[in-house]
C-alpha positions as CSV (number, residue, x, y, z in Angstrom):
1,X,0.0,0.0,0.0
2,X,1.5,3.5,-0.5
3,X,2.1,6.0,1.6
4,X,-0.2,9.3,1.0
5,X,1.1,12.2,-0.2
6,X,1.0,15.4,2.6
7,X,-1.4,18.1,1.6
8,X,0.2,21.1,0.9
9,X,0.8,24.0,3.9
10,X,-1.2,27.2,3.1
11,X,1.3,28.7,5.5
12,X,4.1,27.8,3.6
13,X,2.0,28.8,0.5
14,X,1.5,32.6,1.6
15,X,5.1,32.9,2.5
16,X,6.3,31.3,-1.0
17,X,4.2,34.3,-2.3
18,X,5.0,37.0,-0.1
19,X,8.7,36.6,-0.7
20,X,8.8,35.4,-4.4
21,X,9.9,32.0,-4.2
22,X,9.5,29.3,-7.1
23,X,7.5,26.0,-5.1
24,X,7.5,22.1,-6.3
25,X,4.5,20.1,-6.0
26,X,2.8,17.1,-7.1
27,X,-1.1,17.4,-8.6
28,X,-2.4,14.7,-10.3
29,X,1.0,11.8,-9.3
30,X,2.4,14.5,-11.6
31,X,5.3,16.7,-10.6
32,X,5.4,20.3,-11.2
33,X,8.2,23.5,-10.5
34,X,6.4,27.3,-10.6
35,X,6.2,30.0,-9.7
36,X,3.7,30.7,-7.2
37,X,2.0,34.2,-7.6
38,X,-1.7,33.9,-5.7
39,X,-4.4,32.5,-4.1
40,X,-7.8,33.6,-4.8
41,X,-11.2,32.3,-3.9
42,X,-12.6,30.8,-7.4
43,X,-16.4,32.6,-7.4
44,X,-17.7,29.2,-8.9
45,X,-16.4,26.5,-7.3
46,X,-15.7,28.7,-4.1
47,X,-12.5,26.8,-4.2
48,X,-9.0,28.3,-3.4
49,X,-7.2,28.6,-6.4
50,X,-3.1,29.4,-6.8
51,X,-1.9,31.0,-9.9
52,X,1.3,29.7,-10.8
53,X,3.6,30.0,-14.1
54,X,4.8,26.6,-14.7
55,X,8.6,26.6,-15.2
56,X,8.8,22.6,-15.2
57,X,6.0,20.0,-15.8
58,X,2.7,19.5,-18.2
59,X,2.1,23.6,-19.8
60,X,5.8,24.6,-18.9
61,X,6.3,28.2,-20.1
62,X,2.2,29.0,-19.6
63,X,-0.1,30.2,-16.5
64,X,-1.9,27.9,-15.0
65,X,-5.2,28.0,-12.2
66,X,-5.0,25.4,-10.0
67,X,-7.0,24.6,-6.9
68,X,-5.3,24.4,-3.6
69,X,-6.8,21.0,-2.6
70,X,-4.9,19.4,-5.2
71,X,-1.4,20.3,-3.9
72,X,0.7,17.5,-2.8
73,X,3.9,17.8,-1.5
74,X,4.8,21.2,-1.2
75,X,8.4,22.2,-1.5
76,X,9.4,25.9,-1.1
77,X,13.0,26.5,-3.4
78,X,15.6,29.0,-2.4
79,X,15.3,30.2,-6.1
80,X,13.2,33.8,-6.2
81,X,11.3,35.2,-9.1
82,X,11.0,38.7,-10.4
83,X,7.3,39.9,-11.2
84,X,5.6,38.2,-14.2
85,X,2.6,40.3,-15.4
86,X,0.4,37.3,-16.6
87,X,-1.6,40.0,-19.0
88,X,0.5,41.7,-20.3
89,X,0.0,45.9,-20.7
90,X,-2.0,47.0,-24.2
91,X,0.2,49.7,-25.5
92,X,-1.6,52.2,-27.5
């Protein structure tokens, strides 16, 4: 039988946030390296949802929306981020 995975800390979360730092995680029995830039409170499934750029794993180099139940095995890297504007400006 295996072991479960450990839900993710929403403490750990937030501070990956607050300071900028890229997070590992499993979702799915699939592993994934982003960039972790908010939770928000998904107004139709009420869910928690993190917005992450994907730097490693399925949609590497894209956004992604994905719901905070989900995480598995949250890792918090030493590696920062600078701000990524996931839309960008519309110059005129």
């Amino acid at each position: 039988m295996a072991t479960p995975l450990k839900y993710a800390d929403m403490n750990e979360l937030k501070w990956a946030i607050s300071e900028r730092k890229q997070v590992r995680f499993i979702c799915a029995g699939v592993a994934y390296q982003a960039e972790a830039h908010g939770i928000f409170n998904d107004a139709r499934s009420r869910a928690f949802t993190v917005s992450l750029y994907i730097l490693q794993g399925p949609g590497e180099g894209s956004w992604r929306d994905i719901r905070y139940a989900n995480l598995r095995e949250l890792e918090v890297m030493r590696d920062g981020f600078a701000t990524r504007h996931r839309y960008p400006a519309l110059g005129c």
